[in-house]
Backbone bond lengths (Angstrom), bond angles and torsions (degrees), N, CA, C in turn:
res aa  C-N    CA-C-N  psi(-1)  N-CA   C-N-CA  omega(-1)  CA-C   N-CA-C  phi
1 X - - - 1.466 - - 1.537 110.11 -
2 X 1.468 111.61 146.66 1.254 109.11 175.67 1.579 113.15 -72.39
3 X 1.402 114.17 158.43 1.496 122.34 170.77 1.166 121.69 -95.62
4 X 1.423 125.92 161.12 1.399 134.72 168.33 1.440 125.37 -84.84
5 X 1.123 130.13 105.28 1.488 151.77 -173.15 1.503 120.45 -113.68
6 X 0.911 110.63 65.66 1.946 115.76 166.47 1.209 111.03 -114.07
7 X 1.743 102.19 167.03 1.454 85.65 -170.67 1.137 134.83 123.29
8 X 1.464 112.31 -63.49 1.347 133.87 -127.57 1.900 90.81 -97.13
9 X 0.796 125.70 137.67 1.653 134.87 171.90 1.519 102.02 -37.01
10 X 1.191 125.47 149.96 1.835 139.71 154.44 1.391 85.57 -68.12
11 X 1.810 105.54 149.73 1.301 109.41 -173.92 1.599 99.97 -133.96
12 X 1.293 123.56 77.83 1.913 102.20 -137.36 1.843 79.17 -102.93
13 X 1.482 110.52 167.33 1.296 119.80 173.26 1.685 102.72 -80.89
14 X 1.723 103.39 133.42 1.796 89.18 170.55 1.035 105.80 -26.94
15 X 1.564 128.80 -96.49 1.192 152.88 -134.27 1.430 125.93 -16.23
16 X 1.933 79.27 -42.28 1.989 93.33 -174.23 1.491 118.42 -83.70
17 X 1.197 100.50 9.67 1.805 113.45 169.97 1.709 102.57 59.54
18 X 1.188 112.81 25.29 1.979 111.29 175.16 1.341 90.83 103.05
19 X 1.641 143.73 -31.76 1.335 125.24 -166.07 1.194 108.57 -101.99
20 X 1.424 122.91 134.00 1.535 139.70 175.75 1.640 96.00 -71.70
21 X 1.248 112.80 121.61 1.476 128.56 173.74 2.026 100.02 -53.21
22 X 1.368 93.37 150.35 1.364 81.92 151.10 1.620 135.59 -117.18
23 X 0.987 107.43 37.94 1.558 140.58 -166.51 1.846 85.04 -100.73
24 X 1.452 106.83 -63.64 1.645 110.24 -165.90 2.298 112.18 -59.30
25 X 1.815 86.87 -40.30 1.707 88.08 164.36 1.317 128.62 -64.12
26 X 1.419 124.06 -46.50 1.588 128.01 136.69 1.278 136.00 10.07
27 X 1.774 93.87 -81.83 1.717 97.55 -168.89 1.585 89.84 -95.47
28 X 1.676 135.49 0.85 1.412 99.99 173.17 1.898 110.26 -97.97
29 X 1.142 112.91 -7.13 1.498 127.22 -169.15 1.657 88.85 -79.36
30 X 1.631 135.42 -41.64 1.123 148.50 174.90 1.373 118.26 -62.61
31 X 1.716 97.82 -43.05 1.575 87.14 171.74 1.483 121.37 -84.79
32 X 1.132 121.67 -23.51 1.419 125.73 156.35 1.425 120.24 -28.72
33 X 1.177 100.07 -64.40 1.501 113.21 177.47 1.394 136.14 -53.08
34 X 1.152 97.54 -58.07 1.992 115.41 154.68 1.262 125.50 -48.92
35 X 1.584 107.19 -36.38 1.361 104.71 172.95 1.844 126.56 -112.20
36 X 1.239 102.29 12.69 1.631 119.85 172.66 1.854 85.33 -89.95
37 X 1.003 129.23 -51.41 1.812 144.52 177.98 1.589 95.30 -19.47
38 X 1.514 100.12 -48.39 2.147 116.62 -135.47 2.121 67.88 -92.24
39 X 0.995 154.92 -48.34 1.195 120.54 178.22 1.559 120.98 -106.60
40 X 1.272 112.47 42.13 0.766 118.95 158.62 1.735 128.37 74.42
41 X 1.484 105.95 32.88 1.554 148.54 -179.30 1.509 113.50 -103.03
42 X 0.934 104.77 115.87 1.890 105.48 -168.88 1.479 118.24 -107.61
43 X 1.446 89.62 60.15 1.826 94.98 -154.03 1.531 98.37 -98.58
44 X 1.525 103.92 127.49 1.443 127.66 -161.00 1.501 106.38 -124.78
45 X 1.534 135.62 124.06 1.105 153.94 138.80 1.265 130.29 -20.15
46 X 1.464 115.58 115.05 1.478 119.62 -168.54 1.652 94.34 -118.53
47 X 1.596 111.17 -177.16 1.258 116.74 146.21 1.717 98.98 92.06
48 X 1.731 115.56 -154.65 1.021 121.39 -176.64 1.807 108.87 -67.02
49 X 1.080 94.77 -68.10 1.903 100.66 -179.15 1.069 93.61 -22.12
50 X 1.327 121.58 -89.60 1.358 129.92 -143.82 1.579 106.32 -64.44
51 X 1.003 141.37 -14.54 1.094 140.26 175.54 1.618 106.08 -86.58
52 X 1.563 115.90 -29.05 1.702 105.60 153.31 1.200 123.58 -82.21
53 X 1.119 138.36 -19.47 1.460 131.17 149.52 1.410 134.33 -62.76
54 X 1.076 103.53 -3.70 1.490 123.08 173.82 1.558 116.56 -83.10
55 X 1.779 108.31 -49.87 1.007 113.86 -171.72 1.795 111.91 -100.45
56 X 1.778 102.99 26.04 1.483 99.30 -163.99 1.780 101.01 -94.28
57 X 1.356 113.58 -25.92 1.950 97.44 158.58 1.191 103.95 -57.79
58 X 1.247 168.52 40.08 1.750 152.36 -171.22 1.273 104.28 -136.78
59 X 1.714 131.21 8.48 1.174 128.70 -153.95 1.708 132.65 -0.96
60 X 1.391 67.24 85.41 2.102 88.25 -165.74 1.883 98.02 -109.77
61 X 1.209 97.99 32.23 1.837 84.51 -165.71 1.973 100.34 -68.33
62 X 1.781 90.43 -61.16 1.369 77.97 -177.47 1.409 153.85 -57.57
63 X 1.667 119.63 -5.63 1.136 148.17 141.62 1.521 125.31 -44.01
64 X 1.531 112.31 -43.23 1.225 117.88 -164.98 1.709 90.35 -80.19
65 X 1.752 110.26 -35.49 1.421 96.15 -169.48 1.352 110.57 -79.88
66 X 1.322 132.59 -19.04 1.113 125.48 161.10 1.534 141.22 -66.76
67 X 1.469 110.28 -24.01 1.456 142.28 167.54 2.543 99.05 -52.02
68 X 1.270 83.96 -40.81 1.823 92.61 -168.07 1.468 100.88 36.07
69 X 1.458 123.32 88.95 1.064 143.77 167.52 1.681 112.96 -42.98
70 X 1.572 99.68 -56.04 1.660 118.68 -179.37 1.440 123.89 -110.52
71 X 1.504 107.63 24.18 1.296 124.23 -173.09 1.620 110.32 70.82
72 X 1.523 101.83 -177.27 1.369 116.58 -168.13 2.033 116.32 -89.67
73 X 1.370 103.77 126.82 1.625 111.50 -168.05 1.513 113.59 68.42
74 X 1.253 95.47 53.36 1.834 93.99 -179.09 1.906 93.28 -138.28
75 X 1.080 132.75 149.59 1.145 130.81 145.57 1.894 115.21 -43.42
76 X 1.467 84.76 134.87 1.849 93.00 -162.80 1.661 89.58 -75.62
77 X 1.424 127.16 -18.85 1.494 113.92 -151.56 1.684 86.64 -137.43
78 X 1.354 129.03 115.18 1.841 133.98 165.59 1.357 112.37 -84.85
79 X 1.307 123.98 -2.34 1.666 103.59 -164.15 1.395 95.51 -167.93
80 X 1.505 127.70 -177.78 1.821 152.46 175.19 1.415 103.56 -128.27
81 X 1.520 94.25 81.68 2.227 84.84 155.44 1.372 109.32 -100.19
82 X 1.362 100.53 146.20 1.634 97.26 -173.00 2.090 86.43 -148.14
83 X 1.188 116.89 -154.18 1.322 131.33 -169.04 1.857 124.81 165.69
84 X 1.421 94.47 118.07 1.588 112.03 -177.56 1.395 98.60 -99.90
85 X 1.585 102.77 170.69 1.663 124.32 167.36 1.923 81.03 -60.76
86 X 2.173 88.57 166.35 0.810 118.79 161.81 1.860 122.35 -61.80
87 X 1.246 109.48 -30.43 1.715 110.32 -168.94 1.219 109.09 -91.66
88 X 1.343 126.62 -7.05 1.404 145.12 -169.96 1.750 105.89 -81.22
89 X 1.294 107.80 -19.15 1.713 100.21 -173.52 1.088 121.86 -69.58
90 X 1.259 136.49 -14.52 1.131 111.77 158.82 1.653 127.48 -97.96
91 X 1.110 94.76 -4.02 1.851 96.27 157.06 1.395 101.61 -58.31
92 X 1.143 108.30 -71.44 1.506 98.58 -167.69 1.596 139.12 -59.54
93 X 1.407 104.80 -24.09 1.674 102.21 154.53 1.612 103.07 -55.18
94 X 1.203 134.18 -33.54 1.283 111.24 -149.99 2.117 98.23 -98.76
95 X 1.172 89.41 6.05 1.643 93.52 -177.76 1.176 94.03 -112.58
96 X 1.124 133.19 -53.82 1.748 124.26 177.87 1.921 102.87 -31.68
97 X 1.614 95.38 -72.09 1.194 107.12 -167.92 1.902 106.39 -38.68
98 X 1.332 91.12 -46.89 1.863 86.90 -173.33 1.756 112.25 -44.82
99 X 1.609 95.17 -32.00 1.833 102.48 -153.22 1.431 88.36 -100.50
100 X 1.512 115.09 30.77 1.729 122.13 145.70 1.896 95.74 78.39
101 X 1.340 125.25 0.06 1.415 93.11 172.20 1.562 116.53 -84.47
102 X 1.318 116.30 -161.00 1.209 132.55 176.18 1.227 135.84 -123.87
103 X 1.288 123.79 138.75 2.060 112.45 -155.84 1.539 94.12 -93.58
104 X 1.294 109.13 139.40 1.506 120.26 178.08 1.755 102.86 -86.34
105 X 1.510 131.97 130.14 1.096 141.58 -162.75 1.386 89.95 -54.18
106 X 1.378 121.76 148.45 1.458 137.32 155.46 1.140 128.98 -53.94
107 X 1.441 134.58 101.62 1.542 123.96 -172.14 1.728 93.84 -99.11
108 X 1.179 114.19 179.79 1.219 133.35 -157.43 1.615 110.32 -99.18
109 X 1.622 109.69 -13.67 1.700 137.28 161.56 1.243 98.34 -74.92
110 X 1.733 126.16 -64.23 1.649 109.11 -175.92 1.367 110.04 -68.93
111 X 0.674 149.34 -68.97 1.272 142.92 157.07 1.167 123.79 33.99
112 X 1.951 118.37 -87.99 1.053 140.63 -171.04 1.658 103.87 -94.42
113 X 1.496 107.88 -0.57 1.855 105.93 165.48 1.531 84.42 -113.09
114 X 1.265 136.47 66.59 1.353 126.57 161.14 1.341 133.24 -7.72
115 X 1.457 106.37 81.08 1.625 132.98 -169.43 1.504 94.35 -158.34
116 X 1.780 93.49 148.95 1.084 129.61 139.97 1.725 146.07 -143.59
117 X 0.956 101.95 150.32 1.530 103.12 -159.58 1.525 117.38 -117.36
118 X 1.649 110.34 128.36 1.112 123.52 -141.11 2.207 92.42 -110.76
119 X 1.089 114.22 143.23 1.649 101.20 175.60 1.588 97.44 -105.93
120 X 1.299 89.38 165.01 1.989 102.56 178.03 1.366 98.60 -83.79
121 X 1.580 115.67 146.49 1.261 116.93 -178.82 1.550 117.51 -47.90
122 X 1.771 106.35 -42.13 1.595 117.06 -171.47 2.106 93.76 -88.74
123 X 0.821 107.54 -0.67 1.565 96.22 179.60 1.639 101.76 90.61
124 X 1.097 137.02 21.49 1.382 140.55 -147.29 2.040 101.28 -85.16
125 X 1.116 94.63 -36.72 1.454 111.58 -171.95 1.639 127.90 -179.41
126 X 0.941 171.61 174.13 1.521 162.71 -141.20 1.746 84.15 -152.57
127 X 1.740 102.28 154.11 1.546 125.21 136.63 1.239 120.62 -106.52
128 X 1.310 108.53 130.03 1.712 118.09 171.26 1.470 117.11 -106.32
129 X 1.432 106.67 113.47 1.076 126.78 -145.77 1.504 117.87 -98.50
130 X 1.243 146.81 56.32 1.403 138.82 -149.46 1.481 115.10 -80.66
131 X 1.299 123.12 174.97 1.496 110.50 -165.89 1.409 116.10 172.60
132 X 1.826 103.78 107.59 1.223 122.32 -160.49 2.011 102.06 108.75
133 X 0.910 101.37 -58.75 1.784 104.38 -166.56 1.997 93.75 -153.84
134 X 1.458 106.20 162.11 1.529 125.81 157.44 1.596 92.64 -93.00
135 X 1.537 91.42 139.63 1.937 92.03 169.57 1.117 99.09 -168.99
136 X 1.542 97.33 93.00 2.040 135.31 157.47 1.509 99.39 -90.33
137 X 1.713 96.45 -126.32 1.409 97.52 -147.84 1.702 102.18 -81.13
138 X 1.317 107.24 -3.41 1.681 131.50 172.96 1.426 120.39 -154.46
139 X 1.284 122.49 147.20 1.257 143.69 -179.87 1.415 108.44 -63.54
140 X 1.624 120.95 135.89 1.659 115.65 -178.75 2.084 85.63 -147.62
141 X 1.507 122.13 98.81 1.248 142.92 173.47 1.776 100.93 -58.00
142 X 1.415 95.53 143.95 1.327 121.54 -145.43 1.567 99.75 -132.18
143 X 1.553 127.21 65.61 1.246 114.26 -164.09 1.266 95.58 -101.33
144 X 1.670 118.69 171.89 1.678 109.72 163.20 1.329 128.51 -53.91
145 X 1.855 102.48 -40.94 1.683 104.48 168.20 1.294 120.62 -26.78
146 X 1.544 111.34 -70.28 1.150 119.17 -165.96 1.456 121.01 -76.57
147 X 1.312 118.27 -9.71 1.433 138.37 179.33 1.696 93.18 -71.47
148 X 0.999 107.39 -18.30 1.940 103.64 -148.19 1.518 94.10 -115.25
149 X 1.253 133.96 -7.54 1.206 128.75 -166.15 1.657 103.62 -95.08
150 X 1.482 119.83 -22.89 1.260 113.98 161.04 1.756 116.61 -137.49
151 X 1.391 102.58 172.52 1.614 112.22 170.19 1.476 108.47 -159.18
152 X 1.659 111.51 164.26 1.376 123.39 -28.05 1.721 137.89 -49.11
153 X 1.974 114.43 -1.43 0.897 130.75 -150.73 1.592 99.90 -116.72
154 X 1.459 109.67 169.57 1.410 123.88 160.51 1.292 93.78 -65.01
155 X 1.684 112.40 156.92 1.628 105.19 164.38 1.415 116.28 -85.69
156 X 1.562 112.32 179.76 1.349 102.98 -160.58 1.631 107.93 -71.25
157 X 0.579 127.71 -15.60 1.338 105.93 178.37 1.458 138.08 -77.68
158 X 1.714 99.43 -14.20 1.454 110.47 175.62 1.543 97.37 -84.63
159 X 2.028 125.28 -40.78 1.169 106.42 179.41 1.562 104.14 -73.88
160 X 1.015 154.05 83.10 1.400 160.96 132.57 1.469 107.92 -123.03
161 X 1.482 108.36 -81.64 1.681 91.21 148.67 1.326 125.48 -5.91
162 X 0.834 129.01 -80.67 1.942 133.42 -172.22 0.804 102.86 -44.93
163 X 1.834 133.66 -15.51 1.335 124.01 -168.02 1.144 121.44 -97.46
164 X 1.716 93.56 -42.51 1.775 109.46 -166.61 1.750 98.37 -92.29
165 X 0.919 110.42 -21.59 1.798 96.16 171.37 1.451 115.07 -68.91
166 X 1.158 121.94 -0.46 1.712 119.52 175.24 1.956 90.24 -82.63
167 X 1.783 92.82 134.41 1.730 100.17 166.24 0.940 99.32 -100.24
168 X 1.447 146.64 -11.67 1.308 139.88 -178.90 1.606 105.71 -104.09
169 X 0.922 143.79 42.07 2.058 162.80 141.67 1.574 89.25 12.38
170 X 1.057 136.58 102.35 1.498 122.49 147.57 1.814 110.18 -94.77
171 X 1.569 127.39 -172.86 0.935 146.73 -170.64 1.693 98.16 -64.63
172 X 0.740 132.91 -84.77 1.472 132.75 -156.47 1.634 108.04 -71.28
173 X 1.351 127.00 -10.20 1.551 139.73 150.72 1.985 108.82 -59.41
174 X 1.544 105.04 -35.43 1.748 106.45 169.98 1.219 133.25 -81.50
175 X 1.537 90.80 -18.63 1.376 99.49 -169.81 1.707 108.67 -90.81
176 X 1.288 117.67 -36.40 1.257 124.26 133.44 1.391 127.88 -16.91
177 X 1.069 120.90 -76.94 1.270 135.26 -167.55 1.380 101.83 -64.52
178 X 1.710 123.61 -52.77 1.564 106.58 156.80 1.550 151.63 -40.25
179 X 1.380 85.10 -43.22 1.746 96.26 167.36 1.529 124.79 -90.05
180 X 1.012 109.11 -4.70 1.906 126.23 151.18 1.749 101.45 -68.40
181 X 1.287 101.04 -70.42 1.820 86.31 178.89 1.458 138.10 -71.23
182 X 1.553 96.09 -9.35 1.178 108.27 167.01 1.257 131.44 -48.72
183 X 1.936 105.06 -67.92 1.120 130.72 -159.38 1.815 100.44 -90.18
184 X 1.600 127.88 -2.62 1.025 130.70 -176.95 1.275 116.51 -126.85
185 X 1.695 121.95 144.61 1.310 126.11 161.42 1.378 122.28 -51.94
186 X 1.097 112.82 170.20 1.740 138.00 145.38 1.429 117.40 -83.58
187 X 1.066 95.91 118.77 2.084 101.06 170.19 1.033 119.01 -127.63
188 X 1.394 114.71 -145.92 1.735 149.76 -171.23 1.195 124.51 -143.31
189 X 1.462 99.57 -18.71 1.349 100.62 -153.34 1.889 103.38 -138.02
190 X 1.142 113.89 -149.74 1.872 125.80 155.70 1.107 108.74 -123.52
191 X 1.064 130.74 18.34 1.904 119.29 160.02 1.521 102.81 -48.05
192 X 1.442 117.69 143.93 1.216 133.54 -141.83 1.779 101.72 -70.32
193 X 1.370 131.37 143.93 1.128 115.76 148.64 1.747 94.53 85.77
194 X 1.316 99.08 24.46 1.979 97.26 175.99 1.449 96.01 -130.65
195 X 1.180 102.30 -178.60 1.798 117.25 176.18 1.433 91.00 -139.05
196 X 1.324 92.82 92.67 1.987 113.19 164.30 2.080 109.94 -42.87
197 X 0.879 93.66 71.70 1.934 85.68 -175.98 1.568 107.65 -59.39
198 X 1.572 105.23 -24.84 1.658 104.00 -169.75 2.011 98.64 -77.68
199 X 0.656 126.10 -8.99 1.863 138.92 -179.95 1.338 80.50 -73.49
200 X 1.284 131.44 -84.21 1.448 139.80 -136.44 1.471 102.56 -77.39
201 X 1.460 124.31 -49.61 1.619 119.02 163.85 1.360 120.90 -52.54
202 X 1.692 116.73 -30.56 1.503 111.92 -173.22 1.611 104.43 -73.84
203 X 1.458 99.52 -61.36 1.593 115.38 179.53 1.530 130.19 -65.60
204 X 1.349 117.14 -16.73 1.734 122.42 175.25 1.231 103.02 -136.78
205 X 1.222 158.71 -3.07 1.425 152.45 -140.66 1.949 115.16 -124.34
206 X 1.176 98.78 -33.52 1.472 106.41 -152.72 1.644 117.48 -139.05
207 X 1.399 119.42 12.05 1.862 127.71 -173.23 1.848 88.00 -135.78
208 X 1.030 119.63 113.79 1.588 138.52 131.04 1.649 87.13 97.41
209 X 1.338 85.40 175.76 1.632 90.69 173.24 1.201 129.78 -97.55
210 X 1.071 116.26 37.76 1.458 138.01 160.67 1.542 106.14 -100.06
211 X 1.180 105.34 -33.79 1.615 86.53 176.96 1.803 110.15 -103.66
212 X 1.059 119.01 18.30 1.882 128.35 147.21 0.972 85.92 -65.10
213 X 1.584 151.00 -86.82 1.285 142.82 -119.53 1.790 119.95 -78.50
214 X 1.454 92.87 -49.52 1.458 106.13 152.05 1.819 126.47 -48.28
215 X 1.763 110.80 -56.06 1.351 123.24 159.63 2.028 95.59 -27.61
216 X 1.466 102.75 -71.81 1.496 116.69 -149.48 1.189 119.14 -59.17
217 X 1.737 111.73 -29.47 1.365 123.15 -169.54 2.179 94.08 -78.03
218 X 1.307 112.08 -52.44 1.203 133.80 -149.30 1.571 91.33 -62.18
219 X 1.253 113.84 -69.40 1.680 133.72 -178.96 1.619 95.22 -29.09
220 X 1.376 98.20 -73.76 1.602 119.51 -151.76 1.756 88.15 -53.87
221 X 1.287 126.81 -67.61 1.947 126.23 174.98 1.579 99.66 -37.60
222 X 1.259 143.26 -51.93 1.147 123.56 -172.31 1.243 127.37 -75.99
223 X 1.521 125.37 -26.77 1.212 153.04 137.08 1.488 102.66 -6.73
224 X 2.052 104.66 -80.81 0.782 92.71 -158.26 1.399 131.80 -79.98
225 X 1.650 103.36 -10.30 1.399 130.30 179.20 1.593 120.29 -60.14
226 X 1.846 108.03 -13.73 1.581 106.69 -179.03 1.270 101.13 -97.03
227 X 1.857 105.82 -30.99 1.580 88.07 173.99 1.822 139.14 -76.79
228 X 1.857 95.14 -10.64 1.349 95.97 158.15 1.583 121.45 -82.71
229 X 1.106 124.54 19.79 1.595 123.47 -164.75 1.794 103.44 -53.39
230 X 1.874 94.30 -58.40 1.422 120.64 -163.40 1.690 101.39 -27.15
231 X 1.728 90.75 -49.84 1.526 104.18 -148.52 2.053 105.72 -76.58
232 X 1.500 100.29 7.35 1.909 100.72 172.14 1.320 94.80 -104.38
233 X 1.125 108.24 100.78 1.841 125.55 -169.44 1.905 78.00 -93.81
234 X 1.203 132.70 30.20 1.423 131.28 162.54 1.288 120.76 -85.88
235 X 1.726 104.65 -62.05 1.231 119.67 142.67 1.795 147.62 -16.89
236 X 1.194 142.86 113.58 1.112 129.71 -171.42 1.531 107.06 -84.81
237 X 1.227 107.08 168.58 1.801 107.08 -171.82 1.722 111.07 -69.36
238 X 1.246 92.87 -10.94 1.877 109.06 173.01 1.244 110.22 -69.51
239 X 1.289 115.39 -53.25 1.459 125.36 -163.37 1.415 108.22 -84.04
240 X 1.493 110.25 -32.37 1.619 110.32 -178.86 2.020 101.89 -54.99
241 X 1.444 84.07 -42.91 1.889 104.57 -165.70 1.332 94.32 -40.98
242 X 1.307 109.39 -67.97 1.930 144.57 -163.23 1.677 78.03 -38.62
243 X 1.148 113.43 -90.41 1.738 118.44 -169.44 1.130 129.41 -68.58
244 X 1.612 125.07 22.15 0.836 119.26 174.21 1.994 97.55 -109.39
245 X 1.191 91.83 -46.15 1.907 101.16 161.44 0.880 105.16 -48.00
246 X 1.208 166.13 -68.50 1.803 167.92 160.66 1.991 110.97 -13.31
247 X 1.046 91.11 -56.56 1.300 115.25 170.00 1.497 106.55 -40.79
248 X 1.724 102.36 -84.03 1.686 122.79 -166.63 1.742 94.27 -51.67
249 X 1.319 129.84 -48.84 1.408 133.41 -170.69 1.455 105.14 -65.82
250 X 1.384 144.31 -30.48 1.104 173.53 112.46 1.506 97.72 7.13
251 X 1.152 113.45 -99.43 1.643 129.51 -175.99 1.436 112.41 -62.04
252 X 1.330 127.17 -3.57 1.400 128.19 -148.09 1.807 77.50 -117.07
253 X 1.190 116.46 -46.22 1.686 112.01 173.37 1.176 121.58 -77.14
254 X 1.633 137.15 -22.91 1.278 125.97 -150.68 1.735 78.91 -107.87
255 X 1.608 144.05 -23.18 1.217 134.04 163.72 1.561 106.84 -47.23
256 X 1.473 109.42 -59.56 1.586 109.50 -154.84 1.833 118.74 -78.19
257 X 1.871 104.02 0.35 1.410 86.76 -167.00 2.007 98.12 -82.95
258 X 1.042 93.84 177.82 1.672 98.04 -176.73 1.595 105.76 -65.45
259 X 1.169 128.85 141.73 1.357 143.94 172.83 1.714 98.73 -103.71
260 X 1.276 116.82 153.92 1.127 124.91 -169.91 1.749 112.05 -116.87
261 X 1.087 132.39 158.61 1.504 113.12 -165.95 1.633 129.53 -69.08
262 X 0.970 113.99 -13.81 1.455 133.15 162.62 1.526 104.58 -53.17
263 X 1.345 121.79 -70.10 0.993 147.81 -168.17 1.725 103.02 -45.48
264 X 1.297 118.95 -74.85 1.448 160.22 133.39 1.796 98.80 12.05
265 X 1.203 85.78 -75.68 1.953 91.18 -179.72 1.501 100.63 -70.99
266 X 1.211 129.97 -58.63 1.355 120.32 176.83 1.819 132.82 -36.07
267 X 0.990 85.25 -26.07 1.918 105.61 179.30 1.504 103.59 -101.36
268 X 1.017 117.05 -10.85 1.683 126.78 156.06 1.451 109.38 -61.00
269 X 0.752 123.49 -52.44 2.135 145.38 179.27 1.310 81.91 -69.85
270 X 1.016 126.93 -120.52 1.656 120.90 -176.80 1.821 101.91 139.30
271 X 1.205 126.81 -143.29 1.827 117.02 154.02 1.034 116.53 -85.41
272 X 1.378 127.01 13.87 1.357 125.96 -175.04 1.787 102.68 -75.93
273 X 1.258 103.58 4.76 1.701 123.59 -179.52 1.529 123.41 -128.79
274 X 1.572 148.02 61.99 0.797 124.80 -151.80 1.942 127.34 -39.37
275 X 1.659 89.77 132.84 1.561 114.78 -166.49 1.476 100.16 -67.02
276 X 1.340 124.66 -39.38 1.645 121.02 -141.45 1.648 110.68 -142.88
277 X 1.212 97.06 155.04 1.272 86.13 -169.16 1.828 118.23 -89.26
278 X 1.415 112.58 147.80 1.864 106.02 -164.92 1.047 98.77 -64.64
279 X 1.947 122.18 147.38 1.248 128.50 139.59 1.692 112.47 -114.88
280 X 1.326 113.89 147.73 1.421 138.86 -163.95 1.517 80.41 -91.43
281 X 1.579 99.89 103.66 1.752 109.84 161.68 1.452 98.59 -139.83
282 X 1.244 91.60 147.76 1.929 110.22 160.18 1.507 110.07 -47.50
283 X 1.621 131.22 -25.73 1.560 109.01 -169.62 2.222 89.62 -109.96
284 X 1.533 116.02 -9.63 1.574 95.22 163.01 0.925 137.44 -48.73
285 X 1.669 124.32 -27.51 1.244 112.03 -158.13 1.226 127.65 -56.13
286 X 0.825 141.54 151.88 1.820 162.00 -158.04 1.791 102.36 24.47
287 X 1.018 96.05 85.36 1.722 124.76 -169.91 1.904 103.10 6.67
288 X 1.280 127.57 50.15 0.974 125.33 -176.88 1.586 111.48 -78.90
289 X 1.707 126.66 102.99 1.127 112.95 -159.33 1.475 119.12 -124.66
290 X 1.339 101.73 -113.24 1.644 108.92 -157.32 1.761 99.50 -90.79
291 X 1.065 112.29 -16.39 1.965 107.65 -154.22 1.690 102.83 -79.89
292 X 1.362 110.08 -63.55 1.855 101.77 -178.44 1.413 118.74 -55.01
293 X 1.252 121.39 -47.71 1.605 117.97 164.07 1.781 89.39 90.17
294 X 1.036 125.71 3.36 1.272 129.01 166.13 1.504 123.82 -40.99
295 X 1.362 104.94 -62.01 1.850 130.17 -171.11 1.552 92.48 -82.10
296 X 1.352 116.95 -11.66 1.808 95.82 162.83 1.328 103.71 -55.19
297 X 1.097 140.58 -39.43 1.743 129.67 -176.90 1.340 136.75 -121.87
298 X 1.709 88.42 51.29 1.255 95.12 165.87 1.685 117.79 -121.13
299 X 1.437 107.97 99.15 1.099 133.09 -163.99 1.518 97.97 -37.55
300 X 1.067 121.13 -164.68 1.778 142.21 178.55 1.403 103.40 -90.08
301 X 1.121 110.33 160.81 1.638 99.64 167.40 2.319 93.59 -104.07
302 X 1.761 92.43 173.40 1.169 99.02 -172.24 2.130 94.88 -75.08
């Protein structure tokens, strides 16, 4: 069984002057992966990482370092989210444990958001581990299919998902979400290196009113994300263009596919009902959310 480890001091090498390289999150989020593979664990990368490993053939480095996701002199990357099937959990306590981390006690929040979270042997950083589905401010299903269609990462379309289902969008959630559309097409399909939009309209977009809310949260973040484009003077007027077309093709499909009557009456109610379900974050407090699109750009402080 795994052990309990909190607590315990950061143990960082001089060298890295307090910042965890991101070279070192890389090859250990990679080796995870390769070797959860060898018994037969299909544990795939969500979140920020994986959304830079995604876009790291696209030679986007110098952008990303200019973007400062987490502000300036901070490690660009704090943590490993990744995500297995549901039947897989207990393989994976017992493979974590091998690869020396430590299981963080079960609270009664991971739990019922089906996660668990694993510590680094030296305390270096945590994996958050989800399993069966991600379930924030919306549900994103976690089958083997889709587990299997890419590596080391979710494919792109579930990491986009991860993005636009947050109602509370902070800065380094956009900046994300830019260099996902950046470095990727528009499709139909999973041909490699696309964001299947027709997956995400069939499967979250358009059956009951659960998927209005998801539709509402997702739309409304991209919405507001083209109209902050102007303001990433990082960006060239090409690239703003590039992602802002992505966008319109984006919203221009997930309006027109058929909604079903569930769906239909639900968007009748409108937010005059909360859409989504709460998550307990440092930038919720006092329901400050998705509509001004303001706090999309407000960077980190140093």
């Amino acid at each position: 069984m795994l052990q309990e480890k909190e607590g315990v001091p950061i143990d960082l090498p001089e060298e890295w002057g307090g910042i965890i390289p991101l070279n070192v999150f890389i090859e250990e989020a990679t080796k995870l992966v390769t070797q959860a593979e060898e018994i037969g664990v299909h544990f795939r990368l969500v979140g920020g990482l994986a959304i830079r490993l995604h876009c790291q053939p696209h030679n986007l480095e110098d952008l990303y370092v200019r973007l400062k996701r987490l502000g300036e002199n901070v490690s660009e990357i704090t943590d490993i989210d990744g995500a297995i099937a549901m039947k897989h959990r207990g393989k994976m306590d017992k493979f974590m444990a091998k690869m020396g981390y430590f299981k963080r006690k079960t609270t009664l929040s991971m739990a019922t958001s089906q996660r668990k979270i694993y510590l680094h042997p030296k305390n270096w950083w945590f994996v958050d581990c989800f399993y069966g589905k991600i379930k924030f401010n919306h549900d994103i299903e976690l089958d083997l299919k889709r587990l299997k269609l890419d590596s080391p990462t979710l494919p792109p379309a579930e990491l986009l998902l991860g993005k636009t289902q947050i109602v509370f969008m902070n800065y380094k959630d956009v900046a994300d979400t830019i260099m996902l559309l950046l470095a990727h097409k528009i499709g139909y399909d999973d041909t490699p290196e696309t964001i299947n939009i027709k997956h995400i309209g069939d499967e979250y977009f358009r059956k009951g009113g659960y998927a209005w809310g998801f539709y509402h949260t997702a739309t409304t973040n991209l919405t507001n994300i083209k109209n902050v484009l102007p303001e990433f003077t990082e960006l060239s007027d090409e690239q703003r263009d590039d992602i802002g077309t992505k966008i319109d093709e984006m919203l221009n499909y997930f309006e027109n596919i058929p909604k079903n009557r569930g769906w239909r009456a639900r968007a009748k109610v409108g937010a005059a009902k909360r859409w989504y379900r709460p998550v307990e974050t440092t930038t919720s407090v006092g329901e400050f959310g998705i509509f001004s699109g303001k706090h999309l750009l407000e960077k980190p402080k140093d």
